[in-house]
C-alpha atoms as an extended CHARMM CRD file, in Angstrom:
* protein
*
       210  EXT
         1         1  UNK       CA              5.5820000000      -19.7890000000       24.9620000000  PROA      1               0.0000000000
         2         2  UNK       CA              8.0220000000      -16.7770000000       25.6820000000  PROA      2               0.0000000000
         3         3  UNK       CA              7.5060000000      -13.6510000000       23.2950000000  PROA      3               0.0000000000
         4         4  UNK       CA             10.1540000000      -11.2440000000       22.8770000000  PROA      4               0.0000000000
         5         5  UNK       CA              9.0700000000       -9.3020000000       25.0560000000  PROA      5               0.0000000000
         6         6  UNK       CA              9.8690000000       -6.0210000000       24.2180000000  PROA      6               0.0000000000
         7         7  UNK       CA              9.0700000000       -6.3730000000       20.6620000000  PROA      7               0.0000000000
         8         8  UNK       CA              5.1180000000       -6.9420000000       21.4210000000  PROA      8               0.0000000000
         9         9  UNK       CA              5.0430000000       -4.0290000000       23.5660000000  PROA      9               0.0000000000
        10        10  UNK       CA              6.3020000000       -1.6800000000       20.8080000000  PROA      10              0.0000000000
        11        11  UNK       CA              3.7640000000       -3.1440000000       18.7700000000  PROA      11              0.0000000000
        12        12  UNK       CA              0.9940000000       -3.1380000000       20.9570000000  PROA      12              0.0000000000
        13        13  UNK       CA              1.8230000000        0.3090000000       22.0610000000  PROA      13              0.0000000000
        14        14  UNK       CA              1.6510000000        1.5090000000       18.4730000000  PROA      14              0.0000000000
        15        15  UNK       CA             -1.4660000000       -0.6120000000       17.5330000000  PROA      15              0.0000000000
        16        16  UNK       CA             -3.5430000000        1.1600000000       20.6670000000  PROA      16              0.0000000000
        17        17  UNK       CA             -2.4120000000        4.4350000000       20.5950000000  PROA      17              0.0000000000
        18        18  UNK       CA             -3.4840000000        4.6920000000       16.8490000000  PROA      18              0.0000000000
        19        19  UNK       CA             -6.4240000000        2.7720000000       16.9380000000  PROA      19              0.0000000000
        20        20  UNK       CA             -8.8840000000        5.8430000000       16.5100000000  PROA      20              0.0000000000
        21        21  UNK       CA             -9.5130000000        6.7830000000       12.9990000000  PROA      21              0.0000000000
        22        22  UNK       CA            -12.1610000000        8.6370000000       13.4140000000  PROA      22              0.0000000000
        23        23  UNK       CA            -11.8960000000       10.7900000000       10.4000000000  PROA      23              0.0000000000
        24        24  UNK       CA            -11.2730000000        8.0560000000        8.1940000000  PROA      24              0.0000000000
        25        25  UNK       CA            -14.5370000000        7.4360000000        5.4340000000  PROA      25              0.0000000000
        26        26  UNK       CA            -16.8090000000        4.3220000000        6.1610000000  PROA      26              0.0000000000
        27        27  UNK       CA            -15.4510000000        1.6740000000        3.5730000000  PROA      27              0.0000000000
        28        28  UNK       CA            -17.9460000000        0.4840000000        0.6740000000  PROA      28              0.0000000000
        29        29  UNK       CA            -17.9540000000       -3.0370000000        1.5810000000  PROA      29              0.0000000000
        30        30  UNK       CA            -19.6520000000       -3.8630000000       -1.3350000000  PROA      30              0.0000000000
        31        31  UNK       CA            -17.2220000000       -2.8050000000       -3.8770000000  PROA      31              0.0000000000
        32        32  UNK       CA            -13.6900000000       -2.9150000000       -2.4700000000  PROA      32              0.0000000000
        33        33  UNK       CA            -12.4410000000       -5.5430000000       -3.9360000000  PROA      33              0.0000000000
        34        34  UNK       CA            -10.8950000000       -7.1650000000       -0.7370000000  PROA      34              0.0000000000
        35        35  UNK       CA            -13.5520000000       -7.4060000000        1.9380000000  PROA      35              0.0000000000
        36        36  UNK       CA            -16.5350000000       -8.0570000000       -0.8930000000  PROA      36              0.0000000000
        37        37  UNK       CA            -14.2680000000      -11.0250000000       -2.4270000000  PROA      37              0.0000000000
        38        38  UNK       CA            -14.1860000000      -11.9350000000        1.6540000000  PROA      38              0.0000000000
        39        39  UNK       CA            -18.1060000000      -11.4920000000        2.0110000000  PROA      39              0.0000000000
        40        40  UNK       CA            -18.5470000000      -13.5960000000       -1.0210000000  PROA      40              0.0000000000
        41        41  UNK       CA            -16.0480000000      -16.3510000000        0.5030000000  PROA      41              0.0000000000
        42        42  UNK       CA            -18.0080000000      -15.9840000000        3.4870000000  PROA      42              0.0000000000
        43        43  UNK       CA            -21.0640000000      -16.8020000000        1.5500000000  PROA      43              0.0000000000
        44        44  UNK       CA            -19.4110000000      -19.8860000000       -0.2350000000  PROA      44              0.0000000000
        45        45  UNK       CA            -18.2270000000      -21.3590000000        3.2040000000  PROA      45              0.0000000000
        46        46  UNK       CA            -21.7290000000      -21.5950000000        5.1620000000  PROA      46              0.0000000000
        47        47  UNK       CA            -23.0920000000      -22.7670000000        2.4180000000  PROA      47              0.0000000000
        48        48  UNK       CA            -20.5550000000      -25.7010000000        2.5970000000  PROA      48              0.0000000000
        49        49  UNK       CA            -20.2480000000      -26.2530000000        5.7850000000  PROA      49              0.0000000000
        50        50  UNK       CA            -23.6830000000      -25.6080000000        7.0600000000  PROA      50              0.0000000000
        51        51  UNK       CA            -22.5420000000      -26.4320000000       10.6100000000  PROA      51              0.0000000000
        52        52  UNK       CA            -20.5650000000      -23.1220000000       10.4150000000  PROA      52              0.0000000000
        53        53  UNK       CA            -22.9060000000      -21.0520000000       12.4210000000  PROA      53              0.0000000000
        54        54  UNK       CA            -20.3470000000      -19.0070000000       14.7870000000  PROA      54              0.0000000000
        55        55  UNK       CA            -18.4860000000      -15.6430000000       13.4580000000  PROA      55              0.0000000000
        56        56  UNK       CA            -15.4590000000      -14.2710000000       15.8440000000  PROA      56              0.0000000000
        57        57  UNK       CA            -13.6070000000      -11.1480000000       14.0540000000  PROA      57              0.0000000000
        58        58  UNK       CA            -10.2590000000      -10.6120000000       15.4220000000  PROA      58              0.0000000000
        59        59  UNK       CA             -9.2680000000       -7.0830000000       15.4710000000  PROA      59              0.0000000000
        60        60  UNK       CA            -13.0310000000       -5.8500000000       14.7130000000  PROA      60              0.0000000000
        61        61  UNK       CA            -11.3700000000       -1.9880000000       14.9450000000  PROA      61              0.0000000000
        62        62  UNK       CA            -14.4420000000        0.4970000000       13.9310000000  PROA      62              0.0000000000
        63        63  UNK       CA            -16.9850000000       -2.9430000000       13.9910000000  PROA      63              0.0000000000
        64        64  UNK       CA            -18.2770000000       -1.4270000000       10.8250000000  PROA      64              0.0000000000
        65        65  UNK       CA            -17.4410000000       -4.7940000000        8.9890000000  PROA      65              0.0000000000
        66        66  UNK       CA            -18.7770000000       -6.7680000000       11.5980000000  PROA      66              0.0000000000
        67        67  UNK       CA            -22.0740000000       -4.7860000000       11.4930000000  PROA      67              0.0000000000
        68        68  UNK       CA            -22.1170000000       -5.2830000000        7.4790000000  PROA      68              0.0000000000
        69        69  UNK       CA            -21.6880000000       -8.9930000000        7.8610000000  PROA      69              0.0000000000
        70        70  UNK       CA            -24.4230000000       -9.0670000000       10.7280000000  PROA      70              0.0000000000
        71        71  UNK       CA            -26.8970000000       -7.8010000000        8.4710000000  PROA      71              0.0000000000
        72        72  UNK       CA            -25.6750000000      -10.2810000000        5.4330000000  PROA      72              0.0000000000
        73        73  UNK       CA            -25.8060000000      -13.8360000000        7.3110000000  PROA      73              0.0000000000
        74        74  UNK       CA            -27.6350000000      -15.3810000000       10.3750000000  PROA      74              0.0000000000
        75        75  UNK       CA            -24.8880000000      -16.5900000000       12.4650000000  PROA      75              0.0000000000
        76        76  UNK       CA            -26.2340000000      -18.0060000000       15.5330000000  PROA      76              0.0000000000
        77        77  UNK       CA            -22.8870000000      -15.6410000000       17.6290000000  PROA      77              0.0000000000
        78        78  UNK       CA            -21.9610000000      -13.0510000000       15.8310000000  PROA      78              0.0000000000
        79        79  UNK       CA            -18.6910000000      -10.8770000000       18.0990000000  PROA      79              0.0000000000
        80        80  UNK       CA            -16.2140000000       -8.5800000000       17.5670000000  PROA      80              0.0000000000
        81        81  UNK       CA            -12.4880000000       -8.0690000000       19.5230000000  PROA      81              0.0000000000
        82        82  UNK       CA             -9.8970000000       -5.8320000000       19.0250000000  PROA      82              0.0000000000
        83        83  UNK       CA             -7.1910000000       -4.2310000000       21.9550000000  PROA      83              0.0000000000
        84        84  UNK       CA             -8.7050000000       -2.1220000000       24.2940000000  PROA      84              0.0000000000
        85        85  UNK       CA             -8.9620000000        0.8730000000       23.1640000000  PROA      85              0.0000000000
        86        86  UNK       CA            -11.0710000000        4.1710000000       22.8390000000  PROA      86              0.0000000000
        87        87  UNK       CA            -12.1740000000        2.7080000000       19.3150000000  PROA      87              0.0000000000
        88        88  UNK       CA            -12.8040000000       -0.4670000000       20.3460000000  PROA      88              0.0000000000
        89        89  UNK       CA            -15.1090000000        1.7200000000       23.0360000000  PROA      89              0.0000000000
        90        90  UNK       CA            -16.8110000000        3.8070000000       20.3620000000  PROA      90              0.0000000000
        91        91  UNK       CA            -17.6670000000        0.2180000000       18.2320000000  PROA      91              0.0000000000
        92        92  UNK       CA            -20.2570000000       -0.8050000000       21.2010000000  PROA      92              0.0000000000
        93        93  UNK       CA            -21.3890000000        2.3130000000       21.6270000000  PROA      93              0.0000000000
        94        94  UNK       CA            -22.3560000000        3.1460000000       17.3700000000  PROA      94              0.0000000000
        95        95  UNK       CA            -23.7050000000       -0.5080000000       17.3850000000  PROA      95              0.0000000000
        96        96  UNK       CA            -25.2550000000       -1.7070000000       20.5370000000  PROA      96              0.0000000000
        97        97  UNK       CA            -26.8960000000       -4.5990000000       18.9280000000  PROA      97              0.0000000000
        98        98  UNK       CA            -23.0630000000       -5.8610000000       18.5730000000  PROA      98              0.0000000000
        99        99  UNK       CA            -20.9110000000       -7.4740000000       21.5000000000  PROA      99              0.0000000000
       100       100  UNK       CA            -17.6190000000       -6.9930000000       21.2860000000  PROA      100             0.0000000000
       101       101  UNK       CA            -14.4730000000       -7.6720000000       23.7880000000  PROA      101             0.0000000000
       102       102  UNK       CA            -11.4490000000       -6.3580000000       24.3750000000  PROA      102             0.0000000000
       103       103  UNK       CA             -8.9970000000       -9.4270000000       23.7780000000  PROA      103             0.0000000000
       104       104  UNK       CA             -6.2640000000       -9.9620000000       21.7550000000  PROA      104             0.0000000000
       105       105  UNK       CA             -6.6050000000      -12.6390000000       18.5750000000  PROA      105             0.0000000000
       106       106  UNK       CA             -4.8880000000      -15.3640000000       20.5300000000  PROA      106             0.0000000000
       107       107  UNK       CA             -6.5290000000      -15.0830000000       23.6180000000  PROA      107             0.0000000000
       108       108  UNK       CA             -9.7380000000      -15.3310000000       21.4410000000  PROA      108             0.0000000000
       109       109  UNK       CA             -8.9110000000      -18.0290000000       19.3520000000  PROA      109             0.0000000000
       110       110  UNK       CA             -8.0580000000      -20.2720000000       23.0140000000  PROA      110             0.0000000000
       111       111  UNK       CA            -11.3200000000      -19.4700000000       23.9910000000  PROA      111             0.0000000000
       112       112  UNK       CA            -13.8310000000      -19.5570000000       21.2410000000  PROA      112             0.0000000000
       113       113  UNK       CA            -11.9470000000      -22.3140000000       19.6370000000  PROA      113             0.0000000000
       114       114  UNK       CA            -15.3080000000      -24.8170000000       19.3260000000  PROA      114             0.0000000000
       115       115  UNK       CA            -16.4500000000      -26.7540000000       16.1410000000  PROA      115             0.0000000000
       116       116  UNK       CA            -18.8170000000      -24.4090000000       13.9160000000  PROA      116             0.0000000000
       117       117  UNK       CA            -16.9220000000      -21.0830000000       14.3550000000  PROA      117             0.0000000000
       118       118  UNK       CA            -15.2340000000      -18.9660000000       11.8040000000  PROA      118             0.0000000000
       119       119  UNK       CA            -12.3370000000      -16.6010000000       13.0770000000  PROA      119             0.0000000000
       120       120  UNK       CA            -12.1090000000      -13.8670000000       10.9070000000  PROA      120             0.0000000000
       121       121  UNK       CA             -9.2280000000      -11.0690000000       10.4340000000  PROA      121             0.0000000000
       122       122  UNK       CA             -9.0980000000       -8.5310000000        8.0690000000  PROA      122             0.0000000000
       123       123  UNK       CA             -5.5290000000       -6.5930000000        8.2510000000  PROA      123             0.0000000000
       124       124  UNK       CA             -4.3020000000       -8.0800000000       11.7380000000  PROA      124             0.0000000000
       125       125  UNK       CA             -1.5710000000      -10.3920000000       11.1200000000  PROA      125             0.0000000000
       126       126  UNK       CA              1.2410000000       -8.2500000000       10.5500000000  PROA      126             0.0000000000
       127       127  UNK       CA              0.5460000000       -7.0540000000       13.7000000000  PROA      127             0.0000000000
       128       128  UNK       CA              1.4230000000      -10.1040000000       15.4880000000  PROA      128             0.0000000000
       129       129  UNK       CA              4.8600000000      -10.8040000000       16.2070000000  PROA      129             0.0000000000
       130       130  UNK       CA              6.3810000000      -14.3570000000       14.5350000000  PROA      130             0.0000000000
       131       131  UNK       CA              6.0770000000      -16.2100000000       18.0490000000  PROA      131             0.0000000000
       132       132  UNK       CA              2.3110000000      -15.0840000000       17.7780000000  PROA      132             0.0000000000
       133       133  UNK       CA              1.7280000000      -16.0710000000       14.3980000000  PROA      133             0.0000000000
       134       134  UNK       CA              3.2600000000      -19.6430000000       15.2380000000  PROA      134             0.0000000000
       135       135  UNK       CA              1.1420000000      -20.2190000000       18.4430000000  PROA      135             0.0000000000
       136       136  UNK       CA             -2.0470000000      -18.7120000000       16.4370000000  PROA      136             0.0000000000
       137       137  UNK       CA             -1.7530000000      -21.4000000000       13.5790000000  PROA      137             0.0000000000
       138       138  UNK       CA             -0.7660000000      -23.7510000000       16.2820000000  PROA      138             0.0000000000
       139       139  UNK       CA             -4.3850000000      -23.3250000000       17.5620000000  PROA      139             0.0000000000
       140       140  UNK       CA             -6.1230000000      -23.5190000000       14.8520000000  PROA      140             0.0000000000
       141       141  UNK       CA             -6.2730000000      -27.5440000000       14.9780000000  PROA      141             0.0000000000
       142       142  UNK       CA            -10.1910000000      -27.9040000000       15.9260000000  PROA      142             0.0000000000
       143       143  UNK       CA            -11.9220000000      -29.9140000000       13.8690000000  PROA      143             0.0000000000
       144       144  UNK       CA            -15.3410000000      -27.5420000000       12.2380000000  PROA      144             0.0000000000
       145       145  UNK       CA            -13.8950000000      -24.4160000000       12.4180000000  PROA      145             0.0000000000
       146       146  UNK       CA            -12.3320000000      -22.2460000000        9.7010000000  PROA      146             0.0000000000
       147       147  UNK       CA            -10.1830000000      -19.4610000000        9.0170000000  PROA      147             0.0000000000
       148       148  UNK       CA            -10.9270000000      -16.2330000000        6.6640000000  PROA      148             0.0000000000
       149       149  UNK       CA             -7.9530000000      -13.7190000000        6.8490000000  PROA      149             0.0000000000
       150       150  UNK       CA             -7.2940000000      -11.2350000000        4.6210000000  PROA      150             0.0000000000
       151       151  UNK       CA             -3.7390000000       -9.6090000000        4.8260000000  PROA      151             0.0000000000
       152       152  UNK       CA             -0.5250000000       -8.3080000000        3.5140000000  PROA      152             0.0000000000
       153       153  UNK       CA              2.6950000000      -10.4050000000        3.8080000000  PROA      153             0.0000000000
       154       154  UNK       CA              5.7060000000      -11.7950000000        1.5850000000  PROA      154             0.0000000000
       155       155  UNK       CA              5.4980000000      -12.6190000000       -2.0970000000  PROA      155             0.0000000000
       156       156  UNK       CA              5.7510000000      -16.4800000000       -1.9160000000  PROA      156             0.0000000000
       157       157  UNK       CA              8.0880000000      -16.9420000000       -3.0380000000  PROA      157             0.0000000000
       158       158  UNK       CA             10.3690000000      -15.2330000000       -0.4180000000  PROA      158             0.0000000000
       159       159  UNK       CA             12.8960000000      -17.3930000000        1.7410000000  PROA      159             0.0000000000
       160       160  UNK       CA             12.8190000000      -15.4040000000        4.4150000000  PROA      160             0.0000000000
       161       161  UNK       CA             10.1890000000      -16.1640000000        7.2230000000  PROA      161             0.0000000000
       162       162  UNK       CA              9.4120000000      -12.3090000000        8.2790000000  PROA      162             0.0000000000
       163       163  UNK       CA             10.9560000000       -9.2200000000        8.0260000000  PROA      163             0.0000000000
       164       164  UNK       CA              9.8770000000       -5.9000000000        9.9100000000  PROA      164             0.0000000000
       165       165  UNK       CA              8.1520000000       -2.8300000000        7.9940000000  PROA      165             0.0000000000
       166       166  UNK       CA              7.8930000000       -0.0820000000       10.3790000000  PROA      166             0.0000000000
       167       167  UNK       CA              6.3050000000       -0.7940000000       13.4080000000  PROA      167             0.0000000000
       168       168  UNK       CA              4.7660000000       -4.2490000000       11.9490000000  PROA      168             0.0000000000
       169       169  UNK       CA              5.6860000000       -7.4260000000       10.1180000000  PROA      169             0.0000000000
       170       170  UNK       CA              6.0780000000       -8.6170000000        6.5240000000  PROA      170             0.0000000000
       171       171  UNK       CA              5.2110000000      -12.8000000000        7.1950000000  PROA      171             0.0000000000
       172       172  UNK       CA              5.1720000000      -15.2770000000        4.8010000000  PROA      172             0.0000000000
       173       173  UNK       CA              2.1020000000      -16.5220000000        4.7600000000  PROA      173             0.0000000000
       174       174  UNK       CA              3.0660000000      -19.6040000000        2.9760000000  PROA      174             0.0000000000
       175       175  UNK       CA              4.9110000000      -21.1050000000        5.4630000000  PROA      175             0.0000000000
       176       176  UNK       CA              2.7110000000      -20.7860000000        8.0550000000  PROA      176             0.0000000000
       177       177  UNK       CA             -0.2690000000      -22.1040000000        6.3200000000  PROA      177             0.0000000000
       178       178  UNK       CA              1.9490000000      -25.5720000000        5.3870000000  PROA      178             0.0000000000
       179       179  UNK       CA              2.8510000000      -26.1030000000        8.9530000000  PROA      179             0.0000000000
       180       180  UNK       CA             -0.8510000000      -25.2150000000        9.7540000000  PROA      180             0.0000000000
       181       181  UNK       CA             -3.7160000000      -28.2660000000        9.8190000000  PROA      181             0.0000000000
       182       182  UNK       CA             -5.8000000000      -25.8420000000        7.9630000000  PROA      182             0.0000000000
       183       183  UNK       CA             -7.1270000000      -27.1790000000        4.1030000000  PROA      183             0.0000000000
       184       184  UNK       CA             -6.8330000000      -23.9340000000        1.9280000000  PROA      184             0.0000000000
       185       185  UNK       CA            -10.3740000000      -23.5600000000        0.1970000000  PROA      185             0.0000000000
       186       186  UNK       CA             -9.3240000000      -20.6350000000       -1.4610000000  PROA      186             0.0000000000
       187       187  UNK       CA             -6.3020000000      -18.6280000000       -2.1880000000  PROA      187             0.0000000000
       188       188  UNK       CA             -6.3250000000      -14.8920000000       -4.1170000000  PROA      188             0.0000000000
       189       189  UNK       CA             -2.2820000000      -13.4650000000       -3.9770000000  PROA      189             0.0000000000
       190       190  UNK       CA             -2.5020000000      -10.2580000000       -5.5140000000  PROA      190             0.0000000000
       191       191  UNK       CA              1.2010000000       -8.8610000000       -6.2610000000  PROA      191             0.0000000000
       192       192  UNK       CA              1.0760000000       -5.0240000000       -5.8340000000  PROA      192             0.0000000000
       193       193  UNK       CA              4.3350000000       -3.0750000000       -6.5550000000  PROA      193             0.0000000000
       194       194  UNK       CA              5.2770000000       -1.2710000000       -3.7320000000  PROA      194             0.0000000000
       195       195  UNK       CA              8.3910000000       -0.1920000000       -1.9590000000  PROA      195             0.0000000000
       196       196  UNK       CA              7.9580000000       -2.8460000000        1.0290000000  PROA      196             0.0000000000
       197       197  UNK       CA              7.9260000000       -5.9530000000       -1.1620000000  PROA      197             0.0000000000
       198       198  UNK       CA              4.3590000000       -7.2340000000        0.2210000000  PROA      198             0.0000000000
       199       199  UNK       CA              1.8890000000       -8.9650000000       -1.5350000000  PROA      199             0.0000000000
       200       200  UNK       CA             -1.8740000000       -8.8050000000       -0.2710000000  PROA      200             0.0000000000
       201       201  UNK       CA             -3.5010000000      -12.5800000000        0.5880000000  PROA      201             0.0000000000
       202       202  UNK       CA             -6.9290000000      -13.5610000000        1.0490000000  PROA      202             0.0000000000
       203       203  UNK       CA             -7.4270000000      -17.0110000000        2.0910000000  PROA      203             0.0000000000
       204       204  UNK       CA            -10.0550000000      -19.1560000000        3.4310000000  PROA      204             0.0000000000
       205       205  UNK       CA             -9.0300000000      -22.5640000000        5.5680000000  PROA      205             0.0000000000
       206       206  UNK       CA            -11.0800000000      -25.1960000000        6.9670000000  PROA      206             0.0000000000
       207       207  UNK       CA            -10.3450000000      -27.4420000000        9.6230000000  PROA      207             0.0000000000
       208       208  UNK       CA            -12.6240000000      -30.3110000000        8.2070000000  PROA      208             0.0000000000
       209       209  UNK       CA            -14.8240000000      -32.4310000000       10.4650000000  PROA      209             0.0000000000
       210       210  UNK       CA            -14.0320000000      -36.2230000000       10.3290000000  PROA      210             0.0000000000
């Protein structure tokens, strides 16, 4: 698949030279509403789909999630990517117990694409450009393995397919999912007002085994 080429670099660009954050607080994972509702799907999905044993996060930034979840479940590979980066650097370092890589999501998802994994992504996909989005839900086709994501995009009911906000992307979600072979096991659309029109998803999809 060509990418527009120039687009991804501007993206990518932006993604790793801001991708330190080292003054920003630790987040209570416990209480903010996003990543604890995710915890809890989390939770609900292995207990499900027992054969689930596998967690990849795409775009593990800090790892600070990643260690959380590590000390919540007992997934037989637990392991963090992001873009190379000094952050991504500083992740292994503050927890060596971790393994992380330095891969993009869709190189990832090629590789560790194997019945019992979960991909998770908290905040990645409107970094991805709309050729990436298409070839990630293209991949996403193995049967045992599910999706968690957790992201900002269009309202639903939008007709357009993306639209650029600053230096990432408003996608509609929607669309993406129905063209998907992914079975939505749950679905939270919260409808924030602000200026750029997005609405904040968290969704979990399954690939079910036959």
């Amino acid at each position: 698949m060509i990418f527009k080429r120039a687009e991804k670099t501007v993206i990518r660009k932006f993604w790793e030279e801001n991708a330190n954050f080292s003054d920003r607080p630790r987040i209570d994972f416990d209480n903010n509403p996003n990543f604890s509702e995710t915890t809890r799907q989390l939770t609900e999905l292995t207990k499900a789909y027992p054969y689930l044993t596998n967690l990849i996060e795409l775009g593990s930034g800090s790892g600070e999630y990643l260690d959380y979840l590590s000390t919540k479940f007992a997934f037989g590979k637990i392991l963090g990517s992001d873009v190379k980066s000094p952050r991504l650097e500083r992740a292994q370092q503050t927890f060596p117990k971790l393994k992380f890589k330095a891969a993009d999501a869709l190189k990832m998802v090629k590789k560790y694409n194997k019945p019992g994994t979960i991909f998770l992504a908290m905040n990645v996909l409107a970094s991805l450009t709309p050729e990436e989005m298409k070839e990630l839900f293209s991949k996403l086709t193995i049967p045992g393995t599910a999706f968690v994501f957790c992201d900002s995009g269009l309202p639903p009911e939008h007709t357009e397919s993306n639209t650029r906000f600053d230096k990432q992307y408003n996608h509609n979600i929607i669309d993406y999912l129905r063209d998907s072979e992914l079975t939505v096991k749950y679905c939270k659309i919260s409808y924030d007002g602000n200026e750029a029109k997005r609405s904040v998803y968290l969704i979990t999809g399954i690939v079910a085994q036959n």
